[in-house]
N, CA, C and O atoms as a DFTB+ gen file, in Angstrom:
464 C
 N C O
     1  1      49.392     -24.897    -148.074
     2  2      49.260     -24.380    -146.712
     3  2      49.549     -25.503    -145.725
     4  3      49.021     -26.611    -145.824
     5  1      50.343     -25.193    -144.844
     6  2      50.625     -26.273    -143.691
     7  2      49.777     -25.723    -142.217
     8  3      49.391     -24.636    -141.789
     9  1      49.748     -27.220    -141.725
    10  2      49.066     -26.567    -140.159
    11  2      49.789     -27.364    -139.352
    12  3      50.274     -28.462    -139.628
    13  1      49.850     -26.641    -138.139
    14  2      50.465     -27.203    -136.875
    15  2      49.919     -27.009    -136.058
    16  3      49.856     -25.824    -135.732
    17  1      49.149     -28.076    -135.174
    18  2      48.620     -28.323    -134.069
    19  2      49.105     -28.757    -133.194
    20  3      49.666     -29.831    -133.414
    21  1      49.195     -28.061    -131.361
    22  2      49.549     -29.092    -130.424
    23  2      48.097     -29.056    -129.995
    24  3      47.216     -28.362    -130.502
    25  1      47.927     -30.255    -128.572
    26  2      47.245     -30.467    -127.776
    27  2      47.826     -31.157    -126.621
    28  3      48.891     -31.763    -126.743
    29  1      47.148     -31.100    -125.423
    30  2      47.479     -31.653    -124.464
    31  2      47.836     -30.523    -123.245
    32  3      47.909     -31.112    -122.166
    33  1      48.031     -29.348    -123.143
    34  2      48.802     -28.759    -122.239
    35  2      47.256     -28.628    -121.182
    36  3      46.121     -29.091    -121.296
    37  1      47.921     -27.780    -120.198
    38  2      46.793     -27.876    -118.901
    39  2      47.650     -27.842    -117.875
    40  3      48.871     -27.997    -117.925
    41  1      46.780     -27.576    -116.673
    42  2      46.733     -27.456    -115.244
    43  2      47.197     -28.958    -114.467
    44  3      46.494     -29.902    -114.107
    45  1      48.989     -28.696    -114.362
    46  2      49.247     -29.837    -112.834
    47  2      49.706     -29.512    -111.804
    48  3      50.158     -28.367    -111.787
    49  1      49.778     -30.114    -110.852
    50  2      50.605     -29.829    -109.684
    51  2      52.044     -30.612    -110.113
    52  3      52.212     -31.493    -110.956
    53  1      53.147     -29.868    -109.092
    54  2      54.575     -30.179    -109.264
    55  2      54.270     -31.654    -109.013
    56  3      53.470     -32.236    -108.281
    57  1      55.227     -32.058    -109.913
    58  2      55.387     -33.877    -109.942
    59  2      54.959     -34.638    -110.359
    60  3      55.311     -35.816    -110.412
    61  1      53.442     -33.741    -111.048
    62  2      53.405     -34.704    -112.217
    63  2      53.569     -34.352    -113.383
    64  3      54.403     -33.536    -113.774
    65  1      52.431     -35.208    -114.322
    66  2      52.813     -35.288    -115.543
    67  2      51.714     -35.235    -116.358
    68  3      50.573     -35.599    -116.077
    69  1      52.278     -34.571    -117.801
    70  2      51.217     -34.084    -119.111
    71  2      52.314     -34.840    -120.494
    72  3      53.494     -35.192    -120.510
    73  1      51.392     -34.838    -121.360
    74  2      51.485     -35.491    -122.820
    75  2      51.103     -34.305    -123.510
    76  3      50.182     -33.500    -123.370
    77  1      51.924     -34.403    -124.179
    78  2      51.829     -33.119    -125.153
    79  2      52.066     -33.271    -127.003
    80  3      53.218     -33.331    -127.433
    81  1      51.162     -33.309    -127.732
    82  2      51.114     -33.916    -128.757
    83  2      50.838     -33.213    -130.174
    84  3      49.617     -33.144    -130.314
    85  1      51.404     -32.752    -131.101
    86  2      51.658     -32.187    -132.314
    87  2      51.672     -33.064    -133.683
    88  3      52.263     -34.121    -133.903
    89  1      50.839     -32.297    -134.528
    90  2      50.556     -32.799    -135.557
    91  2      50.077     -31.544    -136.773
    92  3      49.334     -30.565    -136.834
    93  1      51.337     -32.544    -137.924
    94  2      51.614     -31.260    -139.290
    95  2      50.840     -31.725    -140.288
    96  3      51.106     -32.900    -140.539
    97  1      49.857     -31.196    -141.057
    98  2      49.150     -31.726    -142.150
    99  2      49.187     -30.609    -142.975
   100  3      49.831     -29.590    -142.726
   101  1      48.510     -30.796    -143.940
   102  2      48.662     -29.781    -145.130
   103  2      49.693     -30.184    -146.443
   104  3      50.159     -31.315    -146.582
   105  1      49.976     -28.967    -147.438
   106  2      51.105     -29.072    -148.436
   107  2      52.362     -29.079    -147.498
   108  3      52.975     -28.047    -147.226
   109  1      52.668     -30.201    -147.071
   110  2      54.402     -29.769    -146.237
   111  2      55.209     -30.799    -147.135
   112  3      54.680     -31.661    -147.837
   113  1      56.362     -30.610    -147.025
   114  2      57.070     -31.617    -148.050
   115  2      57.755     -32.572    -147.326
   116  3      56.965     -32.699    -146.390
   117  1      58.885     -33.525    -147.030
   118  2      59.283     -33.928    -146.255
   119  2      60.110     -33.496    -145.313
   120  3      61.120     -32.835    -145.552
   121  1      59.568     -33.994    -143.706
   122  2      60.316     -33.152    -142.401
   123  2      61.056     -34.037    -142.245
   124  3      60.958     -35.263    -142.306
   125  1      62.201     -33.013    -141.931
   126  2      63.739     -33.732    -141.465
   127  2      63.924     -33.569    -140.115
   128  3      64.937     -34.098    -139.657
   129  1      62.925     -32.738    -139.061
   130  2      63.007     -33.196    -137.645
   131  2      61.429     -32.149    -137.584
   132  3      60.814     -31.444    -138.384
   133  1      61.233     -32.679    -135.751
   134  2      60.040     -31.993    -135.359
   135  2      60.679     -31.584    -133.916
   136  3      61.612     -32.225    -133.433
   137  1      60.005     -30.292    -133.180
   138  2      60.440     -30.483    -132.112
   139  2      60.081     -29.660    -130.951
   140  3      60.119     -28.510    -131.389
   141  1      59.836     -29.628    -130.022
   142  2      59.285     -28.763    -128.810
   143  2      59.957     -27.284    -128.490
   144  3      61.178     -27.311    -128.649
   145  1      59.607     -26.422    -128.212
   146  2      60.156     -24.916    -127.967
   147  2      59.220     -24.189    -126.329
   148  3      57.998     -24.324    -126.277
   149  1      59.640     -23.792    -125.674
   150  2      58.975     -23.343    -124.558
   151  2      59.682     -21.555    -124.138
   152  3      60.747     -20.946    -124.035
   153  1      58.247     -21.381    -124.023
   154  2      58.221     -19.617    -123.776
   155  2      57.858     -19.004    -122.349
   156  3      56.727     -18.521    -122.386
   157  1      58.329     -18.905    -121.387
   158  2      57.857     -18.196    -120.091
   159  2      57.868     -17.022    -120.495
   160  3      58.646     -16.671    -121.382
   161  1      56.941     -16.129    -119.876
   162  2      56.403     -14.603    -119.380
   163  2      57.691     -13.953    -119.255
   164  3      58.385     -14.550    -118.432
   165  1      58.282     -12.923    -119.782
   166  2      59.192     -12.394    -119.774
   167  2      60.748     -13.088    -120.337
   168  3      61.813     -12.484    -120.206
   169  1      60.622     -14.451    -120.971
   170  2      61.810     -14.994    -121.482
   171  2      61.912     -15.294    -122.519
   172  3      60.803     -15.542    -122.990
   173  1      62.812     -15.444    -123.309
   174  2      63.597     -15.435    -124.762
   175  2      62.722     -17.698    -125.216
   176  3      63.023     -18.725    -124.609
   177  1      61.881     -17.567    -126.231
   178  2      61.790     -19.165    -126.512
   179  2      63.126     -19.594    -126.442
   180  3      64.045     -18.787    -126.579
   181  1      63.333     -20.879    -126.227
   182  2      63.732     -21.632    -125.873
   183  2      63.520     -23.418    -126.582
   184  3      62.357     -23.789    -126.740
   185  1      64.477     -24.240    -126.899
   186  2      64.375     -25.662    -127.217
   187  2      64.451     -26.633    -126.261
   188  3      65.359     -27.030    -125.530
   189  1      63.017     -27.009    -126.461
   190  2      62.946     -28.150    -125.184
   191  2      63.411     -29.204    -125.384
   192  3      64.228     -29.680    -124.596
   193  1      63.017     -29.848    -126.487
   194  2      63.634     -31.518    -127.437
   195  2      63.129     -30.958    -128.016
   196  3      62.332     -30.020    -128.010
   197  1      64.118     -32.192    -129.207
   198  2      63.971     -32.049    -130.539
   199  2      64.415     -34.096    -131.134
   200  3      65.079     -34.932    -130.523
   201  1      63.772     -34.202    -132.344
   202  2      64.149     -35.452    -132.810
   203  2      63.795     -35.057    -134.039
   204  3      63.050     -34.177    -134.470
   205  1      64.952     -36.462    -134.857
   206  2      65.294     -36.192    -136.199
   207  2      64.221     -37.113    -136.822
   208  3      63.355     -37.538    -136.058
   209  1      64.164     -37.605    -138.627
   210  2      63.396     -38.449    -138.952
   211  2      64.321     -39.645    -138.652
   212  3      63.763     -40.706    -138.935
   213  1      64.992     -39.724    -138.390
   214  2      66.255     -40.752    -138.174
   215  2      65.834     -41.283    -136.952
   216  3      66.033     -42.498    -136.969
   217  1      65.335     -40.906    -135.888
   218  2      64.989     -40.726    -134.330
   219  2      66.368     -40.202    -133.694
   220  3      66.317     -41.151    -132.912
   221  1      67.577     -39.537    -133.315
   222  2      67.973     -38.639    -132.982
   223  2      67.109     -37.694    -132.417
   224  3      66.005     -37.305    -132.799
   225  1      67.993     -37.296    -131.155
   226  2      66.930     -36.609    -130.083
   227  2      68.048     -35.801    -129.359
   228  3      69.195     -36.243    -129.282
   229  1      67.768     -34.896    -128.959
   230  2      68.267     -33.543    -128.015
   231  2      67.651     -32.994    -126.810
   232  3      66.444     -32.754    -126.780
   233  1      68.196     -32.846    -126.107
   234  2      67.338     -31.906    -124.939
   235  2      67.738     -31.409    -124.335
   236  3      68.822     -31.853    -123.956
   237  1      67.233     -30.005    -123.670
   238  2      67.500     -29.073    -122.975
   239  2      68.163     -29.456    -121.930
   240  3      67.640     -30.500    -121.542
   241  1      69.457     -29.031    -120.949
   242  2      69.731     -30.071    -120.088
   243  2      68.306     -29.740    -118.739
   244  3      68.100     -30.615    -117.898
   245  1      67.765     -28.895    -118.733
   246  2      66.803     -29.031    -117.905
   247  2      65.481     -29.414    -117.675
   248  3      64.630     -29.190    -116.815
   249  1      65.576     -30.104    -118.773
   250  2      64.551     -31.458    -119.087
   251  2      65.091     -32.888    -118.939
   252  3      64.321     -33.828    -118.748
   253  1      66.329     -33.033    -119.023
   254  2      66.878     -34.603    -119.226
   255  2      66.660     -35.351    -118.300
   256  3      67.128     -35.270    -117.164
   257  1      65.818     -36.255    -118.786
   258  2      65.682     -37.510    -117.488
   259  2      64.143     -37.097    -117.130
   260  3      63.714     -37.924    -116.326
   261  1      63.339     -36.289    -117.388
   262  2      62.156     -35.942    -117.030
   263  2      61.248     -35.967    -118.226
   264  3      60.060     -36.282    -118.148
   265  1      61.892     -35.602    -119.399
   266  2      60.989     -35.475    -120.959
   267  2      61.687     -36.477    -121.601
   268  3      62.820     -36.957    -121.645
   269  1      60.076     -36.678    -122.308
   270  2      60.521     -37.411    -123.452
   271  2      59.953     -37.349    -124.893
   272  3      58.738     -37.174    -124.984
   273  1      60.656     -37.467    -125.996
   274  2      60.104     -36.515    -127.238
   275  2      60.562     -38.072    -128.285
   276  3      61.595     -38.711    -128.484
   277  1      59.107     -38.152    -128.745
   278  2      59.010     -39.508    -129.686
   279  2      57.932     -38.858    -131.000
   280  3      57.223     -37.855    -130.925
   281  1      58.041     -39.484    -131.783
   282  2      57.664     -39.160    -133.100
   283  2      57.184     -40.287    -133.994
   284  3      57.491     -41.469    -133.842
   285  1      56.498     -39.857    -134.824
   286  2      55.361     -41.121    -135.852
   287  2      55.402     -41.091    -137.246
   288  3      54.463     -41.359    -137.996
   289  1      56.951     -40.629    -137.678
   290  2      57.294     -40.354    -139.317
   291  2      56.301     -40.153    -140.069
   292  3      55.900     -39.011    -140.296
   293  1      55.716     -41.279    -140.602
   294  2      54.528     -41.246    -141.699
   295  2      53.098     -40.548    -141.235
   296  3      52.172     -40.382    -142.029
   297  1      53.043     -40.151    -139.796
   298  2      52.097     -39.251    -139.625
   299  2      52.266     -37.595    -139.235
   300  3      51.253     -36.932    -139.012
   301  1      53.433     -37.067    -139.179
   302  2      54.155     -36.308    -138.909
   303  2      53.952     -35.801    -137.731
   304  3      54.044     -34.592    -137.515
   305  1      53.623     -36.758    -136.752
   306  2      53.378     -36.402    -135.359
   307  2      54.645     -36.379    -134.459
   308  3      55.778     -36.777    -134.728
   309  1      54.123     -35.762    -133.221
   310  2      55.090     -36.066    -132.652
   311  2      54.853     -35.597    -130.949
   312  3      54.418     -34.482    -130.662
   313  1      55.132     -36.402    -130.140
   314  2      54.746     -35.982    -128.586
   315  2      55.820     -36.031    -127.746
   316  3      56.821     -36.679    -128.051
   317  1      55.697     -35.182    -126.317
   318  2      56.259     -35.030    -125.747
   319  2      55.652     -35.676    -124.424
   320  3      54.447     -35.607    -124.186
   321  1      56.539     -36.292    -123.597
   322  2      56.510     -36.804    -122.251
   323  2      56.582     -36.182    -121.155
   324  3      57.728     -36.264    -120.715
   325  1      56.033     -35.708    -120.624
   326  2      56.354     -34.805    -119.109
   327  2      56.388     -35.319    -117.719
   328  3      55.393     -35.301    -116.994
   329  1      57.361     -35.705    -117.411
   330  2      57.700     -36.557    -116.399
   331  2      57.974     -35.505    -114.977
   332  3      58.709     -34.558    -115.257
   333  1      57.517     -35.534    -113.583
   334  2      58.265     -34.832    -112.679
   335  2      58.415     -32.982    -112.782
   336  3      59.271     -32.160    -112.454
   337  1      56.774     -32.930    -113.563
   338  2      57.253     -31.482    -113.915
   339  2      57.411     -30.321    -112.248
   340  3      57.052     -30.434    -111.076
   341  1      58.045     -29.425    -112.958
   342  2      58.249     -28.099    -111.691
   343  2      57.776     -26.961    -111.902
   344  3      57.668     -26.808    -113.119
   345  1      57.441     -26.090    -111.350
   346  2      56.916     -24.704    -111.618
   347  2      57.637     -24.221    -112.476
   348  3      57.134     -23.492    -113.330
   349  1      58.593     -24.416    -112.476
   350  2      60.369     -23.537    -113.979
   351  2      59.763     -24.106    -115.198
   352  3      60.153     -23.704    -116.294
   353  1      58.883     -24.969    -115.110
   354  2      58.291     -25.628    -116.392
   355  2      57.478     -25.164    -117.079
   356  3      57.352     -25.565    -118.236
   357  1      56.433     -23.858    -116.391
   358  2      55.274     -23.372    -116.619
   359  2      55.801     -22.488    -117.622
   360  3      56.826     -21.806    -117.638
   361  1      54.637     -22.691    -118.669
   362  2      55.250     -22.105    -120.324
   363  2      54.628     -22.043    -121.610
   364  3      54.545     -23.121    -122.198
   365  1      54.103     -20.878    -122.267
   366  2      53.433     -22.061    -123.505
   367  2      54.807     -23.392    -124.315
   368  3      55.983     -23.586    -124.007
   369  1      54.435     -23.666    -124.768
   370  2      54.640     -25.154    -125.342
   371  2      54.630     -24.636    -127.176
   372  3      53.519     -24.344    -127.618
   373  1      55.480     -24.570    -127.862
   374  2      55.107     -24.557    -129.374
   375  2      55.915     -25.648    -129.677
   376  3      56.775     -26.027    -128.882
   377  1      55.652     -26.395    -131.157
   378  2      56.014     -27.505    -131.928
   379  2      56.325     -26.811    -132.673
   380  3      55.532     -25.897    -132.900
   381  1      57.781     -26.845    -133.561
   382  2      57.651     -26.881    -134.955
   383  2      58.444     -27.606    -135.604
   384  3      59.409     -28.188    -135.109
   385  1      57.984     -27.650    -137.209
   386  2      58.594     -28.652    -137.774
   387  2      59.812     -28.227    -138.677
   388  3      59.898     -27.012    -138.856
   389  1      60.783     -29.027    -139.287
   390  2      61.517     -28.573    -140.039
   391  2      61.638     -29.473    -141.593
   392  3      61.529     -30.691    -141.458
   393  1      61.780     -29.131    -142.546
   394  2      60.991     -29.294    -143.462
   395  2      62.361     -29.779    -144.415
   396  3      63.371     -29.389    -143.830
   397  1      62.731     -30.553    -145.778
   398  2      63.871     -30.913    -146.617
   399  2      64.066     -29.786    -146.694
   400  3      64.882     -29.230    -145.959
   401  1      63.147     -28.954    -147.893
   402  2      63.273     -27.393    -148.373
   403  2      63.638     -26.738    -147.168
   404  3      63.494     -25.516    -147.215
   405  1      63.955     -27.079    -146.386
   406  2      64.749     -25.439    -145.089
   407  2      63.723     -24.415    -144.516
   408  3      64.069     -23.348    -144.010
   409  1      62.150     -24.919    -144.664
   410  2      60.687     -24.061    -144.055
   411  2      61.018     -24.742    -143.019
   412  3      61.522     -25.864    -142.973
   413  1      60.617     -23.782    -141.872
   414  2      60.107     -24.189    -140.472
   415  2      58.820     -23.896    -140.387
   416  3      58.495     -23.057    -141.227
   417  1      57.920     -24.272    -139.671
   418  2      55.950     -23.933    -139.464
   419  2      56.510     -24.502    -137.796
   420  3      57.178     -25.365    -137.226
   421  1      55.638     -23.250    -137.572
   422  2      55.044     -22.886    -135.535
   423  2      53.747     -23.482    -135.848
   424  3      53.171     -23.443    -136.935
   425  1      53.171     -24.305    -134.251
   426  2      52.203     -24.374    -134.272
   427  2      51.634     -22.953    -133.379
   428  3      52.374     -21.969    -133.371
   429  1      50.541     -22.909    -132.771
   430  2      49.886     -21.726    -132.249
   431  2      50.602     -21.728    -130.707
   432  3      51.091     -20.652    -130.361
   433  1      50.707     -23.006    -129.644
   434  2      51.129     -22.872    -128.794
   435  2      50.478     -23.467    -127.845
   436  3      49.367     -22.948    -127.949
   437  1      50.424     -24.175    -127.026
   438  2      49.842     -24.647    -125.885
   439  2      50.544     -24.702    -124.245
   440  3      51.695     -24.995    -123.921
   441  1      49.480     -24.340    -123.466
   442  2      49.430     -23.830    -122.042
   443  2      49.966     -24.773    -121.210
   444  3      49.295     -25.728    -120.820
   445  1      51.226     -24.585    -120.865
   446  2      51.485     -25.689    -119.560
   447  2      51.326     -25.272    -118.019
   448  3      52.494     -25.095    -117.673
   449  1      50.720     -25.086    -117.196
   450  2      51.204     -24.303    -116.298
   451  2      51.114     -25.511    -114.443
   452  3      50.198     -25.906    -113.722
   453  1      52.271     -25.611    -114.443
   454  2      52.869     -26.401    -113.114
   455  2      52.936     -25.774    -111.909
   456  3      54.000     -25.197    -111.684
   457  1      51.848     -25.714    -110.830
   458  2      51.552     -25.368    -109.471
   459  2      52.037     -25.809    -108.293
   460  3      51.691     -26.917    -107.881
   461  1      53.070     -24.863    -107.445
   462  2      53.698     -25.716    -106.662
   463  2      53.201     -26.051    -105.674
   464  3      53.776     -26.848    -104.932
């Protein structure tokens, strides 16, 4: 059984900033990336960043320059930076991981919500 936990989401005003932090324990085998996904009220999820075990990194272009997505290999963690957030930001937040064997695991989801 694998688990996926984030923490960190919560209540800011536009401009600032939250840490957002995920962590995979359990039977998982080795992950070949981890990575952020964001869901607004009425919209299709979405990839926020993503990074490899390599550190290779991706991002949404409407995060670039504002997020930042770093990772802790041997602990299978991995956090996100929230720099300059905006109300377009407000979202749950899911992590998931991606696994050698080709499993992905969701964590449950965490609350961002940015007040203008």
């Amino acid at each position: 059984q694998v688990q996926v936990a984030e923490s960190g989401g919560g209540l800011v005003q536009a401009g600032g900033s939250l840490r957002l932090s995920c962590a995979a324990s359990g039977s998982i085998s080795a992950t070949v990336a981890m990575g952020w996904y964001r869901q607004a009220p009425g919209k299709q999820r979405e990839l926020v960043a993503g990074i490899t075990v390599g550190g290779s990194t991706n991002y949404a272009d409407s995060v670039k320059g504002r997020f930042t997505i770093s990772r802790a290999n041997a602990k299978n963690t991995v956090s996100l930076q929230m720099n300059s957030l905006k109300p377009e930001d407000t979202a749950v937040y899911y992590c998931r991981v991606a696994t050698l064997t080709g499993n992905f695991y969701w964590g449950q989801g965490t609350q961002v919500t940015v007040s203008s």
